[in-house]
C-alpha positions as CSV (number, residue, x, y, z in Angstrom):
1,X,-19.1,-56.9,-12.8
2,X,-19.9,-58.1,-16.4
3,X,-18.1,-57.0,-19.7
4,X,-21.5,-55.5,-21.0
5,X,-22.2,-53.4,-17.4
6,X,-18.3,-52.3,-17.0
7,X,-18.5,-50.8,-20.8
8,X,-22.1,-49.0,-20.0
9,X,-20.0,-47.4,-16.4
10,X,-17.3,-46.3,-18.8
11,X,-19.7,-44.5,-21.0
12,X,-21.8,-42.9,-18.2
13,X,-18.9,-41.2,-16.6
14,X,-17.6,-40.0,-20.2
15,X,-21.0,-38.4,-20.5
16,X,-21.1,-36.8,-17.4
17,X,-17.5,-35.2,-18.3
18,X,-18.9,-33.8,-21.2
19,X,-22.3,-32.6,-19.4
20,X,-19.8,-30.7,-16.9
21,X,-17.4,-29.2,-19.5
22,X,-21.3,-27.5,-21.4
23,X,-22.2,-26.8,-18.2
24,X,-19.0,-24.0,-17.9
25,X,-20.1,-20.6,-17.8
26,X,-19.3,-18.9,-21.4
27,X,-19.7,-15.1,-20.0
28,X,-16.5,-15.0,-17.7
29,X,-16.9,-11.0,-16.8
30,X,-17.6,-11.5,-13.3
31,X,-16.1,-14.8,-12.9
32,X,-13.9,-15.4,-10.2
33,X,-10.0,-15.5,-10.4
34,X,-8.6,-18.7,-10.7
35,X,-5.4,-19.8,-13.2
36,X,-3.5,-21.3,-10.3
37,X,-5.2,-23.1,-7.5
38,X,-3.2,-22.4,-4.7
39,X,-2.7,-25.3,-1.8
40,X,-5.4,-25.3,0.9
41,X,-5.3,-23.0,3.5
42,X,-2.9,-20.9,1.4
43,X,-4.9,-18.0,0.5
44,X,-3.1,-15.6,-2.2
45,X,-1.5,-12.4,-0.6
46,X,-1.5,-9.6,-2.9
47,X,1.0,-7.4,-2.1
48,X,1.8,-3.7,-3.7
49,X,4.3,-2.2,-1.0
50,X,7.2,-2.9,-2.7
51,X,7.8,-4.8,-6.4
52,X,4.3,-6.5,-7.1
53,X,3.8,-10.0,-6.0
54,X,1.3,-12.3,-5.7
55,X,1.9,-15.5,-3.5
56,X,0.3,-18.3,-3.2
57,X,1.6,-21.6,-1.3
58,X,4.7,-19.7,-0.1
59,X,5.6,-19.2,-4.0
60,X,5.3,-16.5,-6.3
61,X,2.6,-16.5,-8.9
62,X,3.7,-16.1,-12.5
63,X,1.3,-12.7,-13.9
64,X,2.4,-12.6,-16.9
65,X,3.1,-9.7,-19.2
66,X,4.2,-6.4,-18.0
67,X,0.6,-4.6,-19.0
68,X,-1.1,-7.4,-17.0
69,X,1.4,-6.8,-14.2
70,X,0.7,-2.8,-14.6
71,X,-3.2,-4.0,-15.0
72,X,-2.9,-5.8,-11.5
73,X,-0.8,-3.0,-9.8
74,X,-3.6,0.0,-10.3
75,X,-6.1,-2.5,-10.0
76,X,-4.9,-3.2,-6.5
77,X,-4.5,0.1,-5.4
78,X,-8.1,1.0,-6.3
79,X,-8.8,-2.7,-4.5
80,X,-12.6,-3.4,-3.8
81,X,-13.2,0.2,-5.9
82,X,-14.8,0.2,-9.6
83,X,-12.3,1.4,-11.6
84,X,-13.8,3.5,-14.8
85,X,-12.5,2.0,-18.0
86,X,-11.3,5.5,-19.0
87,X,-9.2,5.5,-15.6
88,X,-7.8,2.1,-16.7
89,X,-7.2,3.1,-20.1
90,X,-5.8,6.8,-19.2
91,X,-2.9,4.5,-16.5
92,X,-2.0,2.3,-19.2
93,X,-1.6,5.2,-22.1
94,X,-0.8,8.5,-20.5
95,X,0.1,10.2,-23.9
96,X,-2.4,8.9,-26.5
97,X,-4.2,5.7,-26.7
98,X,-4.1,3.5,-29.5
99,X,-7.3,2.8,-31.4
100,X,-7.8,-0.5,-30.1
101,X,-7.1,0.7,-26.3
102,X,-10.1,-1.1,-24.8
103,X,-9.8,-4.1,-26.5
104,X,-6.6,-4.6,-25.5
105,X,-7.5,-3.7,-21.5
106,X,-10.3,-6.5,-21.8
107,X,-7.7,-8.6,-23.3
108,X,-5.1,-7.8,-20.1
109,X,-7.5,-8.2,-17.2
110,X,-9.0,-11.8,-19.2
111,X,-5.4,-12.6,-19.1
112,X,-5.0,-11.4,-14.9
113,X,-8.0,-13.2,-14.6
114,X,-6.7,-16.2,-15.5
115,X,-3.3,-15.2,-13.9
116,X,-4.4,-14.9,-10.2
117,X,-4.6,-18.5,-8.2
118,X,-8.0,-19.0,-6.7
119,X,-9.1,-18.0,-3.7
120,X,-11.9,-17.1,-1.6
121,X,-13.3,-13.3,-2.2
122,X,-10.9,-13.0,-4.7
123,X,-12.5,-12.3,-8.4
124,X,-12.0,-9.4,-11.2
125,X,-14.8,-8.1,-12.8
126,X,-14.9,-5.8,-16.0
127,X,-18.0,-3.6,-17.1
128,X,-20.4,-5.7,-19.4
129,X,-19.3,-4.8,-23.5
130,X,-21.1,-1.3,-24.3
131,X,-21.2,-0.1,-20.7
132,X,-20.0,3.6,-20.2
133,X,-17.9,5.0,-17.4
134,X,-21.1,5.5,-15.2
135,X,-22.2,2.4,-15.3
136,X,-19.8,0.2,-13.2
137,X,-16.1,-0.9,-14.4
138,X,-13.4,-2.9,-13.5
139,X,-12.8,-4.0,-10.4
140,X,-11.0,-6.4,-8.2
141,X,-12.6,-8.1,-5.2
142,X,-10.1,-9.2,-2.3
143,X,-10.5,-9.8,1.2
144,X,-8.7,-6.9,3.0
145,X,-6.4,-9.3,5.0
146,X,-5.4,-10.3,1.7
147,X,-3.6,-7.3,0.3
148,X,-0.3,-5.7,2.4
149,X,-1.7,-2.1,1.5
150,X,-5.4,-2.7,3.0
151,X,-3.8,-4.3,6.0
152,X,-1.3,-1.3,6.1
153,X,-4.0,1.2,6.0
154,X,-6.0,-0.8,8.5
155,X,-3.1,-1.1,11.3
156,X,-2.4,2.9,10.6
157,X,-5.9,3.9,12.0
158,X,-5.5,1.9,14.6
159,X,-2.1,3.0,15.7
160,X,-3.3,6.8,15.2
161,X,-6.1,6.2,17.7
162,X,-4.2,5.0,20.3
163,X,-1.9,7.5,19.6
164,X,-5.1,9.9,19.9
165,X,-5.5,8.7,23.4
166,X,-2.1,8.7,24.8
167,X,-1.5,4.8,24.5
168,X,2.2,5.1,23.6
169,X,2.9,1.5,23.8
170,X,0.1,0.0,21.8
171,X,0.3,2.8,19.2
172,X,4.6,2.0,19.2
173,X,3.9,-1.2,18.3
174,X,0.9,-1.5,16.1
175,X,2.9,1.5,13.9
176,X,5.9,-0.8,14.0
177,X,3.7,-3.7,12.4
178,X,2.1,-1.8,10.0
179,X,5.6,-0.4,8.8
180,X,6.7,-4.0,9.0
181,X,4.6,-4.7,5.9
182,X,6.9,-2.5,3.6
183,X,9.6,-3.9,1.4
184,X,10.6,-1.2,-0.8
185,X,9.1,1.6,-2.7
186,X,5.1,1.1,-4.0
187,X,5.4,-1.2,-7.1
188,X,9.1,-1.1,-7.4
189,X,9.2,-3.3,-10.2
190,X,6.9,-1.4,-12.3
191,X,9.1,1.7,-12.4
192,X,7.7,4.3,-15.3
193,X,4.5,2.6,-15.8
194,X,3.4,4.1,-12.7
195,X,5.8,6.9,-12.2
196,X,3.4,9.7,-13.2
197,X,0.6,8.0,-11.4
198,X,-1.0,10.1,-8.2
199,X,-1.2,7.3,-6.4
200,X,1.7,5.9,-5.1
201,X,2.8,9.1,-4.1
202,X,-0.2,9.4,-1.7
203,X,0.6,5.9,-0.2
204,X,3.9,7.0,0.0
205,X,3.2,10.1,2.3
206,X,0.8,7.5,4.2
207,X,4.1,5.8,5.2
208,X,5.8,8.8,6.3
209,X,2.9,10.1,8.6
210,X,2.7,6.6,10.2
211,X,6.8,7.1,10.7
212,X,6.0,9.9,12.6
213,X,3.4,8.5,14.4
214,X,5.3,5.6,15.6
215,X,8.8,8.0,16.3
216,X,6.2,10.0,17.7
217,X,5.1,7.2,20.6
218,X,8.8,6.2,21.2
219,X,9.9,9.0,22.2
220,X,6.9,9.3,24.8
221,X,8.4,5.9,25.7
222,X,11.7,7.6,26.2
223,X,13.3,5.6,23.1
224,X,15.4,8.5,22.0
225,X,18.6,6.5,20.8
226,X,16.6,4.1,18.7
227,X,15.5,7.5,17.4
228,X,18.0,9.4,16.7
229,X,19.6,6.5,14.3
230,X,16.8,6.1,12.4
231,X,15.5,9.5,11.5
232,X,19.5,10.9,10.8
233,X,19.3,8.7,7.6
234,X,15.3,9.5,6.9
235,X,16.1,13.1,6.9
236,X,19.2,13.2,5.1
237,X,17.8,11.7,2.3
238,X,14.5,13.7,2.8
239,X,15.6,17.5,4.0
240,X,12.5,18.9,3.0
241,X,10.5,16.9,5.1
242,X,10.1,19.0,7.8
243,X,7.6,17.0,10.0
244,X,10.8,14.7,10.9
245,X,12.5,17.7,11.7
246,X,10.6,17.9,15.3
247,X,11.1,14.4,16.3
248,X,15.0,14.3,15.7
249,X,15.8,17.7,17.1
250,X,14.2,16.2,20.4
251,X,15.7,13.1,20.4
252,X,19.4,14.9,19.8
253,X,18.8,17.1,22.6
254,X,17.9,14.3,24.7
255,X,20.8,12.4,24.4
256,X,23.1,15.0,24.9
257,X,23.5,16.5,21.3
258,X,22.3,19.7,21.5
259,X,24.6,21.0,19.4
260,X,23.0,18.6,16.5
261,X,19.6,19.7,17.1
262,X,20.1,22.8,16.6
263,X,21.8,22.1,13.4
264,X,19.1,19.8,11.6
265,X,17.1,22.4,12.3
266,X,18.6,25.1,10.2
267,X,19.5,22.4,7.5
268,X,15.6,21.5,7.5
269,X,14.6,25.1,6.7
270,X,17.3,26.0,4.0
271,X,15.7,23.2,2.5
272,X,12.2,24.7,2.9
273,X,13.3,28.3,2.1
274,X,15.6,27.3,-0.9
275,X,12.3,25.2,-2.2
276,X,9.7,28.0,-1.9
277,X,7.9,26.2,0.8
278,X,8.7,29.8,3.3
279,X,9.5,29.2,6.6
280,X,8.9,26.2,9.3
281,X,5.8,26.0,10.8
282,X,5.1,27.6,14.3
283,X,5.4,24.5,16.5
284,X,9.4,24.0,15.0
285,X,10.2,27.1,15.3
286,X,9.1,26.8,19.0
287,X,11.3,23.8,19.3
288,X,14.1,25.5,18.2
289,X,13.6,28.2,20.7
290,X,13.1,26.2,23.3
291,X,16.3,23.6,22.2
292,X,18.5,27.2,22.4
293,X,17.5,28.1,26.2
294,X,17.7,24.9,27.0
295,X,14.3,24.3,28.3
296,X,14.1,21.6,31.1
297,X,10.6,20.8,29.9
298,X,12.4,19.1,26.7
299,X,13.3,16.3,28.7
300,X,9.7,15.2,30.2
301,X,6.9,14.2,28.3
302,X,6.3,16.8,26.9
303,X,5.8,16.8,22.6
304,X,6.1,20.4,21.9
305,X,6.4,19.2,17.6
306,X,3.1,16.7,18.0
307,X,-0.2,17.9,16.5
308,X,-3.5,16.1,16.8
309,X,-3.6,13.0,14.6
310,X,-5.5,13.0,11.3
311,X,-9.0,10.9,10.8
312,X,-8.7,7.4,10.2
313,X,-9.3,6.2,6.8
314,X,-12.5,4.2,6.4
């Protein structure tokens, strides 16, 4: 190639760099995520059951500042919802909200945006400047094998029907994996930025019910040891919380410790009655009866503490 055709190459491909940097979208409000390119076939996990993480490649995705974090942590657990700015705003600045509140959210979920490694489905959007809460807001689109809580959720339902139709073994285990997913408290990290917040106290009780669940199936499956040593610590630490109550009464009395049962059961409703919650629902108090004359029926299959599971989510 000639001196003359080698400079006119170097000056087309300069060109076309420029062309492709004024051809970048300006408007980035519905642009997808994108800061950190993750490695391919690494898709980002999202995660929210326990301190907020993002990985991506097998490492942990720098987010940034703590509102961005707090951004990203309500953002996730309204995932694939719009999310008013007023709700946004009203998470961030419980008390009262500075003047320049929205500003300063637009400013925090430009920053996530540019936070979050790509990845396919992912994207945050934010309501076009002027909207009002009705129409549309902030939202973050994720594929729902790509967040632990959406997964979580998803295994649940499927464990409580199974449990629904009496397939103890299948419901043990998908229970088991969906409690596999935890690894602490929801958003650990973020401590009183979400403390008030409703939320994480109603995925919270979501664990617990899918505890019982699984407890529920093992002890159809005759696992009454494995029982016993986990719900003796769940219930210490949560007395109130009658609906273990039923499960480790029967696993006490079946391994011999009837003595026990009989005792959790009174500790479970001084703890109701000293809390104004009255006294233990009908099918405990049953159990308790039935623990004290020793009925032989407490040793078969029979789940006199298990009601009918609730819906699924959708």
């Amino acid at each position: 190639m000639s001196a003359t055709e080698t400079a006119r190459t170097a000056r087309t491909v300069r060109g076309s760099g420029s062309a492709l940097r004024a051809a970048r979208p300006r408007d980035r409000r519905h642009a997808p995520a994108g800061g950190v390119r993750s490695r391919p076939g690494a898709e980002p996990e999202l995660r929210v059951l326990g301190p907020l993480e993002v990985v991506a490649g097998g490492r942990s995705a720098p987010l940034g500042s703590r509102r961005v974090r707090t951004v990203l942590g309500f953002l996730l657990l309204h995932a694939n919802e719009d999310v008013s700015p007023a709700s946004l705003t009203g998470a961030l600045w419980p008390a009262e909200e500075p003047a320049t509140a929205g500003r300063m959210v637009h400013g925090a979920v430009s920053a996530l945006r540019d936070a979050l490694p790509s990845g396919r489905g992912l994207a945050v959007s934010a309501p076009s400047p002027g909207a009002g809460d009705g129409d549309g807001g902030y939202r973050l689109t994720v594929p729902y094998d790509r967040v632990d809580l959406l997964r979580f959720r998803r295994e649940a339902a499927r464990g409580r029907r199974e449990l629904a139709h009496g397939e103890w073994a299948s419901a043990a285990t998908t229970l088991r994996r969906a409690l596999g997913l935890w690894r602490g408290d929801v958003l650990a990290d973020l401590g009183a930025e979400c403390a008030w917040w409703p939320e994480p106290e109603a995925v919270r009780e979501e664990r617990w019910a899918a505890l019982y669940g699984r407890v529920t199936a093992d002890l159809a499956l005759g696992r009454n040891h494995e029982v016993v040593r986990e719900l003796t610590v769940a219930a210490e630490e949560q007395p109130r919380r009658a609906r273990l109550t039923g499960p480790l009464m029967l696993a006490l009395y079946r391994v011999g410790r009837h003595v026990d049962a009989t005792r959790v059961y009174r500790r479970s409703r001084d703890a109701l009655v000293r809390s104004g919650g009255g006294e233990p629902c009908p099918e405990l108090r049953g159990l308790q009866r039935a623990v004290l004359r020793h009925d032989p029926a407490l040793l078969g299959p029979y789940l006199p503490f298990h009601r009918p599971v609730e819906p699924a989510r959708p």
